[in-house]
C-alpha positions, -999 to 999 in steps of 0.1 A, spaced: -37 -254 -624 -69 -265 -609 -75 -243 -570 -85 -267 -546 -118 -260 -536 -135 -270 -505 -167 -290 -495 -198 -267 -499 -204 -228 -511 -198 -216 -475 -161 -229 -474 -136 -228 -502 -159 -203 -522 -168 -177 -498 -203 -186 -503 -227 -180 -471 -244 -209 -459 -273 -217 -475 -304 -208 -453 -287 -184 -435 -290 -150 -440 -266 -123 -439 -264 -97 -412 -245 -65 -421 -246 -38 -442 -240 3 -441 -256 14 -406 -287 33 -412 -295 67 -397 -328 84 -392 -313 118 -402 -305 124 -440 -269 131 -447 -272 169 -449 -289 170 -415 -267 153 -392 -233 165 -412 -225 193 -393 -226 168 -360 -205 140 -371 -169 129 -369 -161 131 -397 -168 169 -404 -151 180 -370 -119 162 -379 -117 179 -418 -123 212 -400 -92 203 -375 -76 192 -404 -77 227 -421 -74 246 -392 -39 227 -385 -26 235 -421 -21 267 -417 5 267 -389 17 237 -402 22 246 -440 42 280 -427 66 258 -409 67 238 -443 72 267 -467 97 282 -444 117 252 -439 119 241 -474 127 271 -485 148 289 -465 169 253 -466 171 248 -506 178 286 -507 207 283 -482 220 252 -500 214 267 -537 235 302 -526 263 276 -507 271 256 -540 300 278 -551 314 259 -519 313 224 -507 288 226 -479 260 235 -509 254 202 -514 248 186 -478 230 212 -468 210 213 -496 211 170 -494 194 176 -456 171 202 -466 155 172 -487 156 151 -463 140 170 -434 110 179 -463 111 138 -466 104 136 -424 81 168 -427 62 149 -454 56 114 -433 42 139 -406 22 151 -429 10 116 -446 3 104 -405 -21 138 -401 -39 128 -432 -43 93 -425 -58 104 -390 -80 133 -395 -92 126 -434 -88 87 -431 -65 92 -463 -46 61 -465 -12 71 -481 12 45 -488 50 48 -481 69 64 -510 97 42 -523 129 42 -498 160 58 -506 180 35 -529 219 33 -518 246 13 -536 269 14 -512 269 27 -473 282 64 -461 277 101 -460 283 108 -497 262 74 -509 231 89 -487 240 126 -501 236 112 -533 204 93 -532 188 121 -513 194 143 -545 187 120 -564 153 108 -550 119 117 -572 106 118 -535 125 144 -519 113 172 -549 85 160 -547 84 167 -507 95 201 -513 69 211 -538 44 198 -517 62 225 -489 56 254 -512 26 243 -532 6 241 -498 10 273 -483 -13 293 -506 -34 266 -510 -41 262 -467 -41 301 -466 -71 303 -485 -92 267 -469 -83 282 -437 -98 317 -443 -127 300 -466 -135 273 -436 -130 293 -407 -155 326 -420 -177 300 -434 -179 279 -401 -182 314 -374 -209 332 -396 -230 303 -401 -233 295 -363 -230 330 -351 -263 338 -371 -278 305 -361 -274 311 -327 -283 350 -329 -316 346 -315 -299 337 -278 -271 365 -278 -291 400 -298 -301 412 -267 -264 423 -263 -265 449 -288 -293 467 -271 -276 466 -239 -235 468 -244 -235 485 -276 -264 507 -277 -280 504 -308 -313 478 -314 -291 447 -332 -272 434 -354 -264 460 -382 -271 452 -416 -268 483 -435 -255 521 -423 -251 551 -438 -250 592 -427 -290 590 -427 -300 551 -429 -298 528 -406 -309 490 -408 -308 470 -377 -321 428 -373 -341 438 -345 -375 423 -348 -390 390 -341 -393 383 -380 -357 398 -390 -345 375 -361 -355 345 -372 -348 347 -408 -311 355 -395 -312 323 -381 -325 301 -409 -294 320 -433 -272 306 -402 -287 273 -403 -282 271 -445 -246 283 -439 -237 259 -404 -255 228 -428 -234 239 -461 -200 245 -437 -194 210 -437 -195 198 -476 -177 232 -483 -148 221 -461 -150 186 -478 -146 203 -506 -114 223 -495 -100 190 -481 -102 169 -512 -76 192 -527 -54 184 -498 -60 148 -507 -48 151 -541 -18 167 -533 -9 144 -504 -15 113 -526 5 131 -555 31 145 -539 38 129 -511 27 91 -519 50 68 -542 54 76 -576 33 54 -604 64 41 -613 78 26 -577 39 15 -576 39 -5 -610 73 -18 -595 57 -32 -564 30 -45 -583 50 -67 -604 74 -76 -579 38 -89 -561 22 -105 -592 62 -124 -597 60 -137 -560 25 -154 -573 35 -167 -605 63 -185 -585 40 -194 -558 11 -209 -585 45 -226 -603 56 -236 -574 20 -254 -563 12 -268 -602 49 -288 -594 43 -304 -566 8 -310 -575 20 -328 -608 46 -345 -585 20 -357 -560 -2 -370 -592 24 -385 -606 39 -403 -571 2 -413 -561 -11 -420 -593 4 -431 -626 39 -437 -606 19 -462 -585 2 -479 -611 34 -485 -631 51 -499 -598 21 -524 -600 20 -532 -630 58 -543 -634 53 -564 -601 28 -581 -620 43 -586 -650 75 -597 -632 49 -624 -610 32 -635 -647 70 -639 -660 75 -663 -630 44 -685 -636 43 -685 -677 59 -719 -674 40 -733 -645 6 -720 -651 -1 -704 -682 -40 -696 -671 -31 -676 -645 1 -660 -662 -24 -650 -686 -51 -639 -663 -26 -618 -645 -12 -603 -679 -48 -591 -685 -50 -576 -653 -21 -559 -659 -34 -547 -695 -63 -532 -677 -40 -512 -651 -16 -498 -682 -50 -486 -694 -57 -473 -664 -28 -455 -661 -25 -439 -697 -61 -422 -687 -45 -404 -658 -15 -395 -678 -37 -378 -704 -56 -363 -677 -26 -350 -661 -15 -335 -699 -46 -322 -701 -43 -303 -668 -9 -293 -679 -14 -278 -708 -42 -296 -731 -34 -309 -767 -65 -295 -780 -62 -255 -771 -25 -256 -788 -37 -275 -820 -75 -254 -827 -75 -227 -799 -96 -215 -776 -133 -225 -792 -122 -263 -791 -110 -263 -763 -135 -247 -738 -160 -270 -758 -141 -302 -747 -144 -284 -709 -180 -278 -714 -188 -308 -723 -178 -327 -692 -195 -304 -667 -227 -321 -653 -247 -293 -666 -255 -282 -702 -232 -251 -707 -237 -231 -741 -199 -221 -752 -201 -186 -774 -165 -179 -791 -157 -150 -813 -123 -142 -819 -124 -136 -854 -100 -161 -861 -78 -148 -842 -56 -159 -811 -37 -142 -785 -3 -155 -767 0 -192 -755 2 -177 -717 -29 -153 -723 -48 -180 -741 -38 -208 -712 -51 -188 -685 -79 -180 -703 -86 -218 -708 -79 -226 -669 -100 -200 -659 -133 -209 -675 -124 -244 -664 -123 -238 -632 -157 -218 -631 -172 -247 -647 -155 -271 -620 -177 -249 -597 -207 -248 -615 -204 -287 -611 -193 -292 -574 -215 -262 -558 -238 -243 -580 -266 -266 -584 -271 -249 -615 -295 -263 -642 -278 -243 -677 -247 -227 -678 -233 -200 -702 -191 -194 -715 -188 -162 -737 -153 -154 -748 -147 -123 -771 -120 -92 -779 -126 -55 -767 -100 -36 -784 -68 -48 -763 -85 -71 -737 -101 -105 -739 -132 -110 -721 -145 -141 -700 -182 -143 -690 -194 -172 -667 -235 -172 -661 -249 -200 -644 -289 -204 -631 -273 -219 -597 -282 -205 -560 -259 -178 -559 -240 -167 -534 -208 -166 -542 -178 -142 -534 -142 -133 -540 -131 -133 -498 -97 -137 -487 -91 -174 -485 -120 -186 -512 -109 -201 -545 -123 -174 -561 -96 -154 -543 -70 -175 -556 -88 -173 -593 -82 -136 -589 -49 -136 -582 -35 -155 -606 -53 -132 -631 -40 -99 -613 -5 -117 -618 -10 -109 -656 -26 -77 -652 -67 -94 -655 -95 -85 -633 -122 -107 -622 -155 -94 -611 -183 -120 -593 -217 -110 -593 -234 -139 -575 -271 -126 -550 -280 -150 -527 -306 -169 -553 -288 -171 -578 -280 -161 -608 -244 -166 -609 -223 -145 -633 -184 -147 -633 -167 -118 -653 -129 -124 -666 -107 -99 -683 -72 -102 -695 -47 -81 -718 -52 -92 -752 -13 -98 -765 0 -115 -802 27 -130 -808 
């Protein structure tokens, strides 16, 4: 079970090189947020996004359901149900169009909902899983739910957006009152015998500061409006929870196979290179100390303790292997005993807290458990530098918890290829999460948690 690690903390860890500091980071702008929002990308491409919607979701509403209608009042006869059948299906296409404009304009990253599932190839098989898709009702009630919904975003954003930079620029264009439409300016109140105009220098500007409040609040109020759109797009028209928790475990199986398939040949390879060898040797020997009992019993004997030493040899790498198969120790006293055994051949003190309650969860919980701390002490040994180390194992309600601290020089991550990547996975296979909090200088602190399951 042990993940091959590599050399230093800047290889098989994801640790940076020690000495060299990291470059990166959020870019960092002169201009506070609500300054420079009305200017940015972002902002312009939600306020296309909302302006599209409108047209867009009429073409929707219409199409789904002037189609479902059609279908619905056809039933009595047999073309009902295929036109009903491609009524779904075209609210399907309509809603990939609709995924692709969110995933460029709100950077919404929508995965595919799951395909249609057909048992057999045809007209009537497709039919059939087209009704009977969650997806295609869910397409349609995104066609009819978003009508309303962009009706009023598009009113809110547009009115919002024109009067906050029509009065912001009304300093430039009042004069046009005065001259095209005879009165002094813009008119704020009227009646038979009143008359209110923004005429003067004062009245001007303040006009201009309301536009500037509005034109800086335009952008977070369409932000606003558009996280709406994002929660019907990733409810409606993203897979279900179901087909998710489906792909999930059809992920985690492909790496419990993999991490099977590794711990084999690694116990293969042990076993070739290692004991395998040894016993090879060892009969040779015998087989040679056979030969020369009767001619030289000195060195028959001489060779037979040789050979004593190498069986010796070889039972120590045999228990190592069982130990990294499955150690005696955690089945027969459990988790406390066991990570104490681990603890106590790192090359650094490590204080191992345990409470359980007497209690134990499943074999597989409690072995992964077990591999995992050993592991993080594995590190603590090759790369941590670490003077003291910490294990803390208890129960929150239906999860156990792992805790890892070291005083080592930090810097350690969960990248893609780094054997805390690999650490992670195999505990996402079983529904655990690991969390690394490692700063450059240390401390180190490694945070497990796995579902807590009895037998």
């Amino acid at each position: 079970m042990a993940t091959e690690y590599g050399q230093g903390y800047g290889h098989g860890l994801g640790f940076p090189e020690r000495g060299l500091p990291e470059h990166g980071g959020e870019r960092r702008h002169r201009l506070p947020a609500g300054l420079r929002a009305p200017f940015e990308a972002r902002s312009w491409r939600e306020f296309g996004y909302v302006l599209l919607s409108l047209p867009i979701s009429i073409v929707l509403f219409v199409y789904g359901v002037t189609m479902v209608s059609l279908g619905a009042g056809l039933l009595v006869t047999f073309l009902g149900v295929p036109v009903l059948a491609a009524g779904l299906a075209g609210c399907r296409g309509l809603g990939a169009l609709e995924r692709a404009r969110a995933r460029a304009l709100l950077r919404l990253d929508v995965a595919d909902p799951e395909p249609l599932r057909m048992r057999r190839r045809g007209f009537m098989a497709w039919m059939g899983a087209v009704l009977k898709s969650g997806t295609s009702w869910r397409s349609l009630l995104y066609a009819v739910l978003h009508l309303p919904w962009a009706t009023f975003s598009f009113v809110v954003a547009v009115n919002v957006w024109a009067y906050g930079w029509a009065l912001l620029t009304y300093p430039l264009w009042f004069w046009v009152f005065p001259v095209w439409a005879g009165q002094d300016g813009l008119q704020l109140y009227g009646d038979e015998t009143h008359h209110i105009y923004l005429d003067n220098p004062f009245e001007i500007t303040v006009t201009a500061l309301v536009g500037l409040l509005f034109t800086l609040a335009t952008p977070w109020i369409v932000r606003a409006l558009t996280m709406v759109d994002r929660v019907l797009v990733h409810g409606l028209l993203g897979p279900s929870r179901l087909a998710t928790r489906v792909v999930e475990l059809e992920s985690d199986r492909g790496v419990v196979v993999d991490t099977a398939a590794a711990d084999l040949r690694r116990i293969e390879r042990d076993l070739h290179d290692g004991a395998q060898a040894r016993l090879v040797a060892l009969a040779m020997d015998l087989g040679l100390a056979k030969e020369k009992l009767a001619e030289d019993p000195r060195a028959a004997a001489r060779m037979v303790d040789e050979a004593h030493g190498e069986v010796k040899t070889a039972l120590q790498e045999l228990r190592d292997l069982a130990r990294g198969i499955h150690p005696a120790v955690l089945t027969d006293r459990g988790l406390d005993a066991a990570l104490s055994a681990v603890a106590s051949r790192c090359t650094v003190p490590v204080e191992v807290t345990v409470d359980l309650e007497n209690e134990r969860p499943v074999p597989a919980i409690e072995g992964i458990a077990y591999f995992t701390v050993s592991e993080l002490l594995q590190n603590i040994s090759k790369h941590s530098r670490a003077t003291w180390a910490a294990v803390d194992v208890w129960r929150v309600e239906n999860r156990l918890m792992l805790q890892v601290v070291d005083n080592g020089i930090g810097g350690a991550g969960s990248a893609d290829g780094s054997g805390l990547a690999g650490l992670a996975e195999r505990l996402d296979a079983v529904d655990g999460i690991l969390v690394v909090d490692s700063p450059v200088g240390g401390p180190t602190r490694v945070t497990a948690e796995l579902p807590w399951r009895t037998v």
